[in-house]
C-alpha positions as CSV (number, residue, x, y, z in Angstrom):
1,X,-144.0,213.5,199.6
2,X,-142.6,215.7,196.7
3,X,-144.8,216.9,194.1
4,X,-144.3,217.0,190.0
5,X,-145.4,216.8,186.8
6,X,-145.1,214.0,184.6
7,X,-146.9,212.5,181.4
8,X,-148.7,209.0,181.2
9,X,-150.7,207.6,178.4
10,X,-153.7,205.7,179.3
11,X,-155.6,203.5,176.9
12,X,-159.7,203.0,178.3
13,X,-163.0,202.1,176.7
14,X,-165.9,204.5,177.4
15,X,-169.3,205.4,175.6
16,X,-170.4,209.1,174.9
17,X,-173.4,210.1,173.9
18,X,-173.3,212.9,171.7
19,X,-176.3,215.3,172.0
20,X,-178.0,214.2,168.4
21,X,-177.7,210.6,169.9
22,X,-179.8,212.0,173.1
23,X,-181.8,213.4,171.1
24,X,-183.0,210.6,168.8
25,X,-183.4,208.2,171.5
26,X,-185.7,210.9,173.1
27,X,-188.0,210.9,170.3
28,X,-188.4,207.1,170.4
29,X,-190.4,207.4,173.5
30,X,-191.9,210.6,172.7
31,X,-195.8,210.5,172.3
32,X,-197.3,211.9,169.2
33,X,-198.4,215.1,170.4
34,X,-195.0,215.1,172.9
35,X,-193.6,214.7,169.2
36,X,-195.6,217.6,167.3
37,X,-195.2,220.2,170.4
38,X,-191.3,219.2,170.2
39,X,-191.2,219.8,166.2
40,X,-192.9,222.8,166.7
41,X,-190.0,224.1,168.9
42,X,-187.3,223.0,166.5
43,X,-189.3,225.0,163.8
44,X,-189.4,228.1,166.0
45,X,-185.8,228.0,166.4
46,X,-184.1,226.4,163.2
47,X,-184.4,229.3,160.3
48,X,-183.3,225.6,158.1
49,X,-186.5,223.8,158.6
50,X,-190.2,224.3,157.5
51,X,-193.3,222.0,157.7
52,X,-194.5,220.1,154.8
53,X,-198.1,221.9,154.0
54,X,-199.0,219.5,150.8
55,X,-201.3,216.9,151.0
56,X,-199.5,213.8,151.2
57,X,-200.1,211.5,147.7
58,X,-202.1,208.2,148.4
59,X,-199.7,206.2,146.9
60,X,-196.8,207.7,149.0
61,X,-199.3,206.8,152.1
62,X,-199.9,203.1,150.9
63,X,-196.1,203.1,151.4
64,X,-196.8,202.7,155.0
65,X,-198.6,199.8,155.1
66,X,-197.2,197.0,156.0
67,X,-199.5,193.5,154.7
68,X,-199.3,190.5,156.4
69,X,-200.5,187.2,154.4
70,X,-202.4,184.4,156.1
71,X,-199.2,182.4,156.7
72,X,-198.0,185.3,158.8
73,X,-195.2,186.1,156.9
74,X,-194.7,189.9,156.1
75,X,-193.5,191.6,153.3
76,X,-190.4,193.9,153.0
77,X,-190.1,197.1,155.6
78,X,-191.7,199.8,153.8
79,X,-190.2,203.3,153.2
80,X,-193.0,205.6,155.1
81,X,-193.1,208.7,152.6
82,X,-190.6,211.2,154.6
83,X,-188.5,213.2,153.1
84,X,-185.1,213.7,154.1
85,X,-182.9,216.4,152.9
86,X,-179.4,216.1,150.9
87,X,-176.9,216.0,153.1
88,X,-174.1,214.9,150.8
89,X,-172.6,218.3,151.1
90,X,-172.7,219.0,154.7
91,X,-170.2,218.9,157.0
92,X,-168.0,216.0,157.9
93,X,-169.1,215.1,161.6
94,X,-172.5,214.3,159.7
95,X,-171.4,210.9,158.0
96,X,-170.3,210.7,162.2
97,X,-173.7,210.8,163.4
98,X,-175.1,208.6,160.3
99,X,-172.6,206.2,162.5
100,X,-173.4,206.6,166.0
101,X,-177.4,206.8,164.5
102,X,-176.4,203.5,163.3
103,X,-175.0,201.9,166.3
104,X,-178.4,202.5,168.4
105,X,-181.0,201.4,166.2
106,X,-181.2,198.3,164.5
107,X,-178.7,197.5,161.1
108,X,-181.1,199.1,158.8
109,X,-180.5,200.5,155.0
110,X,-180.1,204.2,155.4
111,X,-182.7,206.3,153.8
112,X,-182.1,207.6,150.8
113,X,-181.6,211.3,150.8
114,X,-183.9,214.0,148.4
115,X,-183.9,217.1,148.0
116,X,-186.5,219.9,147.5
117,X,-186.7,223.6,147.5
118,X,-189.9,225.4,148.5
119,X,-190.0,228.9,147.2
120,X,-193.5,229.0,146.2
121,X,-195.3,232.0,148.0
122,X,-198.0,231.7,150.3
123,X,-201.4,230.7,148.8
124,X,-203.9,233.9,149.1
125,X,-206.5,232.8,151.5
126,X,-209.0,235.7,149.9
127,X,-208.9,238.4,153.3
128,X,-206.4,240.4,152.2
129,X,-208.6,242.7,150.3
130,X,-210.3,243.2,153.6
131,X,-208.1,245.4,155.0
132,X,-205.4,246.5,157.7
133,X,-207.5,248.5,160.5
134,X,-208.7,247.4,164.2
135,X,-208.6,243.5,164.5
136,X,-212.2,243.8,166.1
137,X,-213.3,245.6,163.0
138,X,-213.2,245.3,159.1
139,X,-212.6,248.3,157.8
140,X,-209.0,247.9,156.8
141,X,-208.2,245.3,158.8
142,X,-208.3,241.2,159.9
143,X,-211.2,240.1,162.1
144,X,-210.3,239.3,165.5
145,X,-212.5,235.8,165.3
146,X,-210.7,235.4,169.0
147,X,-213.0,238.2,170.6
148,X,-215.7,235.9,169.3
149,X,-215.0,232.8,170.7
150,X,-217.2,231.3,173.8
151,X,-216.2,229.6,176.9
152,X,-217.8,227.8,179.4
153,X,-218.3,229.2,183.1
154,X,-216.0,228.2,185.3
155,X,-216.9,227.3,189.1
156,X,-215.4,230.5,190.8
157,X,-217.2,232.7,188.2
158,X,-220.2,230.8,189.0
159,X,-219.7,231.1,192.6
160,X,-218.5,234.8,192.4
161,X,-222.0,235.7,190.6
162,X,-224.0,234.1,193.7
163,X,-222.2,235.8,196.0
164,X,-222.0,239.2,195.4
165,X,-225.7,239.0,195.3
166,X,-226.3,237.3,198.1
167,X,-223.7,239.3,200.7
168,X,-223.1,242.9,201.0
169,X,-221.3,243.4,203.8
170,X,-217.3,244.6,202.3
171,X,-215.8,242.4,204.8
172,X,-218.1,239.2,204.4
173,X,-217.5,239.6,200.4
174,X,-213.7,239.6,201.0
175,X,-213.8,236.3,203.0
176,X,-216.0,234.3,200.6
177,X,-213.3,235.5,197.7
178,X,-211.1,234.1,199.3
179,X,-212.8,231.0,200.1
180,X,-213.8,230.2,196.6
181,X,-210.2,230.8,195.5
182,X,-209.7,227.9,197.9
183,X,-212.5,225.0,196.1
184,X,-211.0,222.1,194.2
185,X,-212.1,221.4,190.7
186,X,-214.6,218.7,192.6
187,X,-216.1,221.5,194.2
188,X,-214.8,221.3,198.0
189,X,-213.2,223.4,200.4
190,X,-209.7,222.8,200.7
191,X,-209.0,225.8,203.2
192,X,-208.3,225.7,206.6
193,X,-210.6,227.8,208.4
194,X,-208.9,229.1,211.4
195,X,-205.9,230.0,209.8
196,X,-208.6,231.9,207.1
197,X,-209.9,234.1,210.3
198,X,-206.3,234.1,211.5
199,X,-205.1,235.6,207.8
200,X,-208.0,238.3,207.9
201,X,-207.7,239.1,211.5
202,X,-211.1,238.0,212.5
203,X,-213.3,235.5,214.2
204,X,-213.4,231.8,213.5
205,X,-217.0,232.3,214.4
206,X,-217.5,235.1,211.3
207,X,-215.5,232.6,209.0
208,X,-218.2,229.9,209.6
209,X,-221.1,232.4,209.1
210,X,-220.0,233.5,205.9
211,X,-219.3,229.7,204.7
212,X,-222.5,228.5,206.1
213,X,-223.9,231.4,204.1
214,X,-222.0,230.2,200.9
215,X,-222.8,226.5,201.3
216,X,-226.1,227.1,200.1
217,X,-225.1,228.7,196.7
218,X,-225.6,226.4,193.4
219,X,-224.9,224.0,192.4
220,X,-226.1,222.2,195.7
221,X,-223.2,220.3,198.2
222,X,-220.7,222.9,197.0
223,X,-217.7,224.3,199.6
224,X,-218.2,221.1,201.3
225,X,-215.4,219.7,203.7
226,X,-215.7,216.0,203.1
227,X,-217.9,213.9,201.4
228,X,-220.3,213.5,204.5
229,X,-220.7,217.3,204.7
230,X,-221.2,217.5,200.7
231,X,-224.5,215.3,201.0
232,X,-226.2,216.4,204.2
233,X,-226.0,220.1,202.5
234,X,-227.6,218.3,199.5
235,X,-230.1,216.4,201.7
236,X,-230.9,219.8,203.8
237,X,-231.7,221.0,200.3
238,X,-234.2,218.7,199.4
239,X,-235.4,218.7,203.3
240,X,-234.6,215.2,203.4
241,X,-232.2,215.3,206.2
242,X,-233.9,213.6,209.4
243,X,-232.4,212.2,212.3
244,X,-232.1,208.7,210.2
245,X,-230.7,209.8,207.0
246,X,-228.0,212.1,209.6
247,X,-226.8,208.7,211.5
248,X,-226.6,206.9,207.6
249,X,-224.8,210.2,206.0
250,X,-222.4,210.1,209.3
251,X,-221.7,206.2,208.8
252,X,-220.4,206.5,205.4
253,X,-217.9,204.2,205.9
254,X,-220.4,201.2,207.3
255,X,-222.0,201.9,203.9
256,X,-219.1,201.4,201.6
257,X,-218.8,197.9,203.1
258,X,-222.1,197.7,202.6
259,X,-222.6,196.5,206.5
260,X,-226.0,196.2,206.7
261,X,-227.1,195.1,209.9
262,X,-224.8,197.7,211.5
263,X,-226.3,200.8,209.5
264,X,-230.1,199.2,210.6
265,X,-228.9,199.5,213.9
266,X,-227.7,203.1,214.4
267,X,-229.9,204.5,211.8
268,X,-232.8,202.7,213.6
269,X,-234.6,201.6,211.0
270,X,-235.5,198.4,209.0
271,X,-234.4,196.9,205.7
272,X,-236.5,198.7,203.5
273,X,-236.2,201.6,205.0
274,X,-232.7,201.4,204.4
275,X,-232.8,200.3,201.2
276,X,-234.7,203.1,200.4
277,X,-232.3,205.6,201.9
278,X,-229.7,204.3,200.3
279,X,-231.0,204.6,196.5
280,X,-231.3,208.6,197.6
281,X,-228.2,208.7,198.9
282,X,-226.8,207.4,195.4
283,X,-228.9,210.0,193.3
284,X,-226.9,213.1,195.3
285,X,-223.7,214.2,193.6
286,X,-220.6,213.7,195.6
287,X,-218.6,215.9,193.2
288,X,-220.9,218.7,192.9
289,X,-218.1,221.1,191.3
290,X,-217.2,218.9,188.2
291,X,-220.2,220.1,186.2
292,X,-218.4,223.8,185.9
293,X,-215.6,224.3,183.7
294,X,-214.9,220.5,183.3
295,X,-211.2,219.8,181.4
296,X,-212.1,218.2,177.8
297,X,-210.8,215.2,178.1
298,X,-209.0,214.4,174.2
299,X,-209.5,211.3,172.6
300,X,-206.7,209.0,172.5
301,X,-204.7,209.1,168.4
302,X,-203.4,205.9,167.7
303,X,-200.1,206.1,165.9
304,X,-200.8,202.5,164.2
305,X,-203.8,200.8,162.7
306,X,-204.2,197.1,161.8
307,X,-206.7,196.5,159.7
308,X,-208.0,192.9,158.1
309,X,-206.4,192.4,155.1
310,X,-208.7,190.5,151.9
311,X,-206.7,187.5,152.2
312,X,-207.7,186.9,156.1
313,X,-204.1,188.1,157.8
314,X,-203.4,191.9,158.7
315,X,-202.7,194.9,157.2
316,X,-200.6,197.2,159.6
317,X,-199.6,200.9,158.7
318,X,-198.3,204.2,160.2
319,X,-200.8,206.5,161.2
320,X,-199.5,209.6,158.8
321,X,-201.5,212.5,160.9
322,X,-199.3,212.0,163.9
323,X,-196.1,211.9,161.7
324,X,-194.8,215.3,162.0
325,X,-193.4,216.0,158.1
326,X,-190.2,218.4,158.1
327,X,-188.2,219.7,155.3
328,X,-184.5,221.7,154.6
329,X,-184.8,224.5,153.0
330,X,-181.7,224.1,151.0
331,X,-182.4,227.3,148.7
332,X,-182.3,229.2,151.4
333,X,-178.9,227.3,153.3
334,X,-177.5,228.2,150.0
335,X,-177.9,231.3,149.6
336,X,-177.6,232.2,153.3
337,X,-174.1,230.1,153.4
338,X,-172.8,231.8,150.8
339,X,-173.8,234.8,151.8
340,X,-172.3,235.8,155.0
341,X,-168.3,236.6,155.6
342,X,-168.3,236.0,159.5
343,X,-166.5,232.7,161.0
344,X,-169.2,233.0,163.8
345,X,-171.9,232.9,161.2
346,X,-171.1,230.7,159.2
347,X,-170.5,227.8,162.3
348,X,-174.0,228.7,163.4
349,X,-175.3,228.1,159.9
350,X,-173.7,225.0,159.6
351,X,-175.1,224.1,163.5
352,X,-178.5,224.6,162.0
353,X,-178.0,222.8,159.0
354,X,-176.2,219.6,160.7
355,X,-179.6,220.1,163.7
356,X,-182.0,219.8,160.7
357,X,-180.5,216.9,158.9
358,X,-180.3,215.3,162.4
359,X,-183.9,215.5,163.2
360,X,-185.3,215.0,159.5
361,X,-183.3,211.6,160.1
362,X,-184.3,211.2,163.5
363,X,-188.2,211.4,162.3
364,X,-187.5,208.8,159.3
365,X,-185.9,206.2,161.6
366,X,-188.4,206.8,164.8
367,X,-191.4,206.1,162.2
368,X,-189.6,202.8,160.5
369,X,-189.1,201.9,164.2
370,X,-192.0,201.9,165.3
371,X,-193.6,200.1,162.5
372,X,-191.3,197.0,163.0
373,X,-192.2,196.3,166.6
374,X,-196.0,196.7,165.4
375,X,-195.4,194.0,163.0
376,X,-193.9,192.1,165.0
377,X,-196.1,192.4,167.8
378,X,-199.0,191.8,165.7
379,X,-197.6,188.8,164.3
380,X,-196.8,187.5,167.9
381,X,-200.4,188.2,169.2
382,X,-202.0,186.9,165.8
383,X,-204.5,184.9,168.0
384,X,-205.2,187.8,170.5
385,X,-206.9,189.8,166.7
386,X,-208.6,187.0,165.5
387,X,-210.2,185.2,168.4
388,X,-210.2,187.5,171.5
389,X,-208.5,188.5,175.2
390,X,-208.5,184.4,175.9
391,X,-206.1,183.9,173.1
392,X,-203.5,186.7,174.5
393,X,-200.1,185.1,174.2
394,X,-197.4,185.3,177.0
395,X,-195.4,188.2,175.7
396,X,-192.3,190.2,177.0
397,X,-189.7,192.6,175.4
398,X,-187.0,190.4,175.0
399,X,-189.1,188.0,172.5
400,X,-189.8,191.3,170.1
401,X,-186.5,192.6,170.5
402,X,-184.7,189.4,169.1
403,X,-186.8,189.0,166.6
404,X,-186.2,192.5,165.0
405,X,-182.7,192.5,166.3
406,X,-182.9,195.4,168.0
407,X,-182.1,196.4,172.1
408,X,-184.7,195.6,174.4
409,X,-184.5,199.8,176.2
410,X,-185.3,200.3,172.0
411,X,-188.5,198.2,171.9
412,X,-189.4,199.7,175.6
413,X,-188.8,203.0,174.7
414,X,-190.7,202.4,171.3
415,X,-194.1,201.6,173.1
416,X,-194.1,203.7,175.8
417,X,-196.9,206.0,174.8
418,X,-198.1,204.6,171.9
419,X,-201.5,203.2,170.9
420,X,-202.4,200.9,168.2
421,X,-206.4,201.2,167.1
422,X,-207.4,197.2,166.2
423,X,-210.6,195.7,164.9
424,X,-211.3,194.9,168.9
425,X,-210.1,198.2,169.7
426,X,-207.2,201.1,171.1
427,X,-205.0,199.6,173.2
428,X,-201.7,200.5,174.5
429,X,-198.6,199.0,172.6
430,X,-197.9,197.9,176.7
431,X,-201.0,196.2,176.9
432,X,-199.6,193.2,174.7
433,X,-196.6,192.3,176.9
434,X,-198.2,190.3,179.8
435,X,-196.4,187.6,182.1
436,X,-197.2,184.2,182.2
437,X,-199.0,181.6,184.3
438,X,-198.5,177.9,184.0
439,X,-200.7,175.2,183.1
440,X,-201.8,172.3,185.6
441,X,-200.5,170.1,183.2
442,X,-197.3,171.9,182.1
443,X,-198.0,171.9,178.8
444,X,-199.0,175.5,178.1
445,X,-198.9,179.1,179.2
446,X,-201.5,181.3,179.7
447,X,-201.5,185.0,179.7
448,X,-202.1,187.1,183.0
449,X,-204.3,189.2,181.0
450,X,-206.4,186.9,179.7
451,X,-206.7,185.1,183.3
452,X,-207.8,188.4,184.5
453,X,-210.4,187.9,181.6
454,X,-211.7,184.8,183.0
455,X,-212.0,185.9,186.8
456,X,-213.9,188.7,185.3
457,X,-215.9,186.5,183.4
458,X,-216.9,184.1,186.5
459,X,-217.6,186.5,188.8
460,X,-219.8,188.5,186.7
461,X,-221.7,185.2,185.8
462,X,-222.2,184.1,189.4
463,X,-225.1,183.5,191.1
464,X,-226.7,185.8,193.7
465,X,-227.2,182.9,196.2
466,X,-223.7,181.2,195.0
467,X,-221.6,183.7,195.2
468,X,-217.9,182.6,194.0
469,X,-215.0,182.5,196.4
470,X,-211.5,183.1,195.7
471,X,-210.7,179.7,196.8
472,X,-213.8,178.2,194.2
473,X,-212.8,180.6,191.6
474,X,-209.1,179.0,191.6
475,X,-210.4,175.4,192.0
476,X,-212.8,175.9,188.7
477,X,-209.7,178.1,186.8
478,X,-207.5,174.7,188.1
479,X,-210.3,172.9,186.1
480,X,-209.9,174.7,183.3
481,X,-206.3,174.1,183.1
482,X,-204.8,177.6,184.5
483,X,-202.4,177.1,188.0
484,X,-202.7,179.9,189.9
485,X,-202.8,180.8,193.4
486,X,-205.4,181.8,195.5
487,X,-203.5,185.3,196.6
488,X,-203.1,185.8,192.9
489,X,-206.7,185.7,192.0
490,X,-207.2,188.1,195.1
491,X,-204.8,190.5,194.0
492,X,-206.3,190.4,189.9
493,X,-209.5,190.9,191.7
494,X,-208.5,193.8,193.8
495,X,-207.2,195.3,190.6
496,X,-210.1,195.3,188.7
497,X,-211.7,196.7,191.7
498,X,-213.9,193.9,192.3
499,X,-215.2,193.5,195.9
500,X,-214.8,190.2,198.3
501,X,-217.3,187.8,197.9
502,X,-219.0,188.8,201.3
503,X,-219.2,192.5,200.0
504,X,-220.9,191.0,196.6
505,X,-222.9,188.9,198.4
506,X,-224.3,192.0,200.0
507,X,-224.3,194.1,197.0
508,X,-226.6,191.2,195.2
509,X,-228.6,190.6,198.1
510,X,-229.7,194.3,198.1
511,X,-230.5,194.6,194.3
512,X,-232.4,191.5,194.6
């Protein structure tokens, strides 16, 4: 077959996605600190952009708020105080991206540009007459408050202390290093210990005498292996470890079903005896390790609040803290545009400017977004706010997104990661989409959360010597009105992590 060249024209349908357009749809979904630690990047980077240090105005912030009246019906979408730079005078693939912006997001008025200059210098925080010196000093120079600072100790200092006290020997020393460098957060041994003696070229033997050593450092039931081994070394501590407690310690699993009459039988003793072993067993820690250098767990921000409005409906507005607030410095564009001669300059000045513009945009929209499927969402689960988790409507994606008239990946990607703080309290924007289950009658739906709700509620009002079945529980919810399925009100059980009604009849029994 002979080879040559020849032209054809071809006429084809595709969608591109420009990198701005990536961009923006990956702030949607961006949570608010993903948000500020993404800003902050762009700041580092874009010589155009600065942060907006003013205190915002209170009636700028009321601008946020979105009021709902008791008929439901909300006012006008409300312009959420950002300011976005002029960018009349940029270049021409701008009005392109207003566009392809456009085409994403719902078939909103674009923002109306402003634009501000920020020369003003620095405020004088009152230590420059200190001095310019040693930072740990203040003779002529800024305090190092840094060198000040206090941590708490972490596990492996803690255990590092203990044992060069408590072993002398070089080689011993070296070993228990390197097992502590081996303990989880929990405070257990993670290390295999023949391949310890066969890294160090020694004995298995001289591995175990050095961790049998260690095991009785502080805080007690630390280096463990497993959670058996964790208490006994806690139970050899307090010389409570007798042949009876051993055999209960060994059948761990026999008491996590909480199989009674097997754990009287190889433990050899009677009920109250057991009974009484058991409540020991539950005042040992199993995760002796977490009390050292513990992660601070941060509270959850919520990026909207509802709030009862006078009139009896809802008041719903942005949370402004987690709104990062970026401006252009067009002073500064200018005279920096005008300034340089170089082609190569001049198109990276322009990147930055058309970057900047981009994401001042991309902020504005995100933030109007995300206040129109709270609104909505909050006028869909109006019952949910006023009367409780019974009241939670059915609720899926599809129902918001055709109300706004927006994509349903927009409203997904919208409250992926966000939180909304209510009068009942934070919950997940995810939390309000639930499926639903039918009505005996046909008539109505009911939420899957708020069945969840009602096995909950039955089971924890059940009576020690009645203890509810999954097959009574979905013969007094068929009462009630819900349909459900016996395998479904298993699997919401299991969820919840409630146990079978043999392991709460056991449970009860034992408290009783």
């Amino acid at each position: 077959m002979a080879l040559k060249a020849r032209l054809e024209l071809r006429q084809g349908q595709s969608l591109v996605m420009t990198p701005q357009l990536q961009q923006a749809i990956k702030l949607l979904q961006m949570s608010n600190i993903e948000l500020t630690e993404f800003v902050d990047s762009e700041l580092e980077s874009n010589p155009l952009l600065e942060r907006e240090e003013a205190a915002p105005d209170t009636a700028a912030a009321e601008e946020g708020v979105d009021a709902y009246s008791s008929d439901g019906e909300a006012d006008n979408a409300p312009d959420v105080g950002l300011e976005l730079a002029n960018v009349a005078d940029g270049a021409k693939s701008l009005e392109q991206l207003d566009t392809e912006y456009d085409n994403v997001y719902s078939d909103e008025s674009k923002a109306e540009a402003q634009v501000r200059t920020t020369e003003a210098p620095m405020p004088d925080s009152g230590w420059a007459s200190v001095g310019n010196g040693k930072a740990s000093s203040f003779e002529g120079g800024a305090f190092d408050f840094e060198s000040t600072l206090t941590r708490e100790q972490t596990l492996s200092e803690h255990l590092t202390e203990q044992l060069n006290l408590s072993i002398q020997d070089p080689a011993s020393r070296l070993i228990g290093v390197h097992l502590i460098g081996m303990v989880n957060e929990a405070g257990y041994l993670t290390a295999d210990l023949d391949q310890v003696a066969e890294q160090f070229g020694t004995s298995e033997a001289e591995v175990h005498a050095v961790l049998r050593q260690m095991q009785m450092f502080d805080p007690p039931g630390i280096l463990a292996r497993d959670l058996a081994e964790c208490l006994a070394l806690q139970l050899i501590q307090l010389d409570r470890l007798d042949p009876a407690m051993q055999a209960l310690v060994v059948n761990l699993e026999l008491l996590a079903k909480h199989d009674y009459p097997a754990l009287k039988r190889v433990c050899s003793v009677d009920e109250e005896d057991l009974f009484d072993m058991m409540a020991e067993i539950r005042q040992l820690n199993p995760k002796p390790g977490n009390a050292f250098g513990a992660i601070v767990v941060q509270p959850v921000v919520p990026d909207v609040f509802v709030r009862v409005a006078n009139d009896g409906g809802w008041l719903v507005e942005l949370n402004t803290e987690t709104l990062p607030k970026v401006l252009i410095n067009n002073a500064y564009y200018a005279t920096v545009h005008g300034g340089v001669t170089k082609q190569e300059d001049k198109t990276y000045i322009s990147e930055c400017f058309s970057n900047a513009s981009w994401l001042v945009k991309s902020l504005d929209q995100r933030a109007r977004t995300i206040l129109k499927v709270s609104r909505e969402i909050v006028r869909q689960q109006d019952a949910f706010f006023a009367y409780g988790i019974q009241h939670l409507k059915p609720l899926n994606l599809k129902t918001i997104a055709d109300e706004i008239e927006m994509h349903e990946s927009t409203v997904s990607r919208v409250t992926a990661n966000k939180y909304m703080a209510t009068p009942r309290g934070i919950f997940e924007m995810k939390y309000f989409f639930t499926s639903a289950i039918n009505s005996s009658d046909g008539d109505e739906v009911y939420a899957s959360e708020s069945v969840r709700h009602r096995i909950k509620e039955l089971i924890d009002g059940e009576d020690a010597a009645k203890v509810l079945s999954d097959d009574k529980i979905v013969d007094v919810l068929r009462q009630s009105g819900i349909d459900i399925a016996r395998r479904t009100v298993a699997k919401y059980r299991e969820a919840m992590r409630i146990p079978s009604s043999v392991q709460r009849r056991r449970e009860k029994r034992a408290r009783a």
